[in-house]
TORKOL-534863 format. One record per residue (C-alpha): z, x, y; residue in one letter. Coordinates in pm, whole numbers, padded with zeros to 5 digits, always signed. Each point is the difference from the previous one (the first is absolute). Layout:
<nodes>
ZXYA ...
</nodes>
This chain:
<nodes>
+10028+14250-03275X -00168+00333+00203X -00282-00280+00132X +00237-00209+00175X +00117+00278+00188X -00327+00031+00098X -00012-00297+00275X -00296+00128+00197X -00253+00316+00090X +00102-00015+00342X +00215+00221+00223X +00345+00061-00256X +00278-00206+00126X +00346-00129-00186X +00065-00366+00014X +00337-00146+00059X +00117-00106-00353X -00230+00279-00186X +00182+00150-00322X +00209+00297+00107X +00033+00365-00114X -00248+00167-00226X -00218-00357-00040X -00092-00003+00395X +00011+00385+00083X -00248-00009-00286X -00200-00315+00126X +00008+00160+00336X -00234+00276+00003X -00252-00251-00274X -00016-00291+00278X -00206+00174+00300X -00373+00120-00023X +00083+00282+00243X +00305+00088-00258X -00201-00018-00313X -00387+00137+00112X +00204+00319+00135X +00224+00061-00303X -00311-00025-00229X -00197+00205+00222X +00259+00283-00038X -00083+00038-00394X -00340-00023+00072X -00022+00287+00218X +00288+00158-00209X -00297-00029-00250X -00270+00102+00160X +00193+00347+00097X +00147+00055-00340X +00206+00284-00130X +00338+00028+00157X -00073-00267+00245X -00010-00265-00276X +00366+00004-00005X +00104+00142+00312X -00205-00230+00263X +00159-00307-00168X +00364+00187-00047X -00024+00064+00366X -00025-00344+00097X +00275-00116-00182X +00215+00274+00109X -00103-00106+00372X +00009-00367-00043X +00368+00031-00179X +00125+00212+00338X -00225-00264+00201X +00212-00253-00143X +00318+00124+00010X -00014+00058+00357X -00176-00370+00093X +00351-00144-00168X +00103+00179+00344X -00264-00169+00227X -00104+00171+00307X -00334+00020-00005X -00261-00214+00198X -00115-00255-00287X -00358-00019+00156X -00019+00378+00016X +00062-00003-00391X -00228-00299-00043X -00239+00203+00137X +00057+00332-00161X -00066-00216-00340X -00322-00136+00122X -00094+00376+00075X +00059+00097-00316X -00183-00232-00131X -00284+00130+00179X +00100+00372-00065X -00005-00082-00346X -00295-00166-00050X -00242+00306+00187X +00153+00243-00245X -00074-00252-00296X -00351-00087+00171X -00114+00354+00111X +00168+00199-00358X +00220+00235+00246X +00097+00273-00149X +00223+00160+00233X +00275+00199-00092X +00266-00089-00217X +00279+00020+00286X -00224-00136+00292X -00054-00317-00184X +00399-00036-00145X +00096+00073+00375X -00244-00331+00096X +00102-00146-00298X +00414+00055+00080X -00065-00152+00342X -00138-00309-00088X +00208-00041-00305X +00343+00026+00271X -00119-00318+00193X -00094-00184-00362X +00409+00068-00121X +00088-00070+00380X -00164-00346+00003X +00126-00083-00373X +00377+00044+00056X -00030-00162+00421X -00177-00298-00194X +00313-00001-00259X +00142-00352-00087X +00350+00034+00134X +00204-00129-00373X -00211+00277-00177X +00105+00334-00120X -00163+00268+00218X +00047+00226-00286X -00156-00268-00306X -00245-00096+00312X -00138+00345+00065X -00017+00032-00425X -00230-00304+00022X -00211+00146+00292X -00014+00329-00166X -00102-00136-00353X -00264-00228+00193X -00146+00323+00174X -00026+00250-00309X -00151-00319-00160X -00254-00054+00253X -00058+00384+00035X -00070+00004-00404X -00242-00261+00004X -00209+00165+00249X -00006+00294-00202X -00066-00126-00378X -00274-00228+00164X -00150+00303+00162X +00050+00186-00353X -00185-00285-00207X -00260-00017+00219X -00020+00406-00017X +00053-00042-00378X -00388-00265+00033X -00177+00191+00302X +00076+00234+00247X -00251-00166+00262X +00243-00324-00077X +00300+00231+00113X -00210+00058+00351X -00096-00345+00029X +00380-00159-00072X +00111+00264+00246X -00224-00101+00220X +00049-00350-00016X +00339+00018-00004X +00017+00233+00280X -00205-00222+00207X +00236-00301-00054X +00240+00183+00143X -00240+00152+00290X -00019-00364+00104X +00328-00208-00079X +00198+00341+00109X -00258-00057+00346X +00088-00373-00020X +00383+00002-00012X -00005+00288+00268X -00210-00188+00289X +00151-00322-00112X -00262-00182-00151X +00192-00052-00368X 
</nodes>
C-alpha cells in the first residue's frame, strides 16, 4: 500500500483524486527526491554529530515543519521562494553530511529549523483540498520521522561494520544532495 503512494522521485506534488488525510500527507513528503534526499540527510548528519543532537536535530525539524505547515494551510508565501528554500536545503544538507560538520549543536538546529519551516510550508500549501489538515500533517509528520530514522540506523549499521563506511555513506550521501540540492535550485531537475 506505502509504494503506491510513492508515484515518482520527482519534485512532491498531490494529484487530483490522491487518497486524502493521513494516506497523502504521508505519501507527500515520500514522492519528491528533494523531499526525501533532505529528510535522510538530516539523520545522517544527526549521526555524524551524535550526543544530544541525535534527537534534537531531527526533533527540531519536525517541530519546524509542523509550524511550517500550519501556517502554509494560511498561504501567503511566494511558492517559488519555498520551492527554492527546499532545494537549498537540500544543498545545506548535503555539505554538512559531505564535509562531517560539526558545528554547534544550536547553529546547526537554527539551519536545520529554517529549512524544516519551508518543508511543513510546502506540505500543507500542496494539501488535497477533501483531506484532513490535521490526519494530513500526521501523515507528513510520520513520513518525516520515518525518513529521518532511516538515515540514522543506516548510518548506525554501517558504524556498527566500519567507521571509514560511516565517512564514505556520508559522503556519498552528502554529495547527492550537493548536486540534486544544486540541480533543483538552478533548475536543471
Amino acid at each position: 500500500m506505502i509504494i503506491a503512494g510513492l508515484p515518482s522521485f520527482a519534485l512532491a506534488h498531490n494529484v487530483a483524486g490522491e487518497a486524502s488525510g493521513l494516506a497523502s500527507g504521508f505519501a507527500h513528503p515520500m514522492s519528491g527526491l528533494d523531499h526525501v534526499l533532505a529528510m535522510l540527510l538530516v539523520g545522517v548528519f544527526a549521526y555524524q554529530i551524535g550526543g544530544r543532537a541525535l534527537w534534537l536535530i531531527p526533533m527540531t525539524f519536525l517541530v519546524m515543519m509542523a509550524i511550517g505547515g500550519a501556517l502554509g494551510l494560511e498561504g501567503g508565501m511566494a511558492q517559488p521562494s519555498v520551492e527554492l528554500a527546499i532545494a537549498l536545503s537540500v544543498v545545506a544538507f548535503g555539505i554538512i553530511a559531505l564535509l562531517g560538520l560539526k558545528a554547534p549543536v544550536p547553529v546547526v538546529m537554527g539551519t536545520t529549523a529554517f529549512f524544516a519551516f519551508h518543508h511543513g510550508y510546502a506540505h500543507s500549501a500542496e494539501m488535497p483540498e477533501q483531506s484532513s489538515g490535521l490526519e494530513y500533517a500526521a501523515g507528513f509528520i510520520l513520513a518525516t520521522a520515518l525518513l529521518h530514522s532511516t538515515g540514522i540506523l543506516v548510518s548506525l549499521a554501517v558504524d556498527r561494520l566500519s567507521e571509514q563506511g560511516t565517512r564514505f555513506l556520508a559522503r556519498c550521501a552528502g554529495t547527492a544532495g550537493v548536486i540534486v540540492g544544486a540541480g533543483l535550485t538552478v533548475g536543471l531537475i
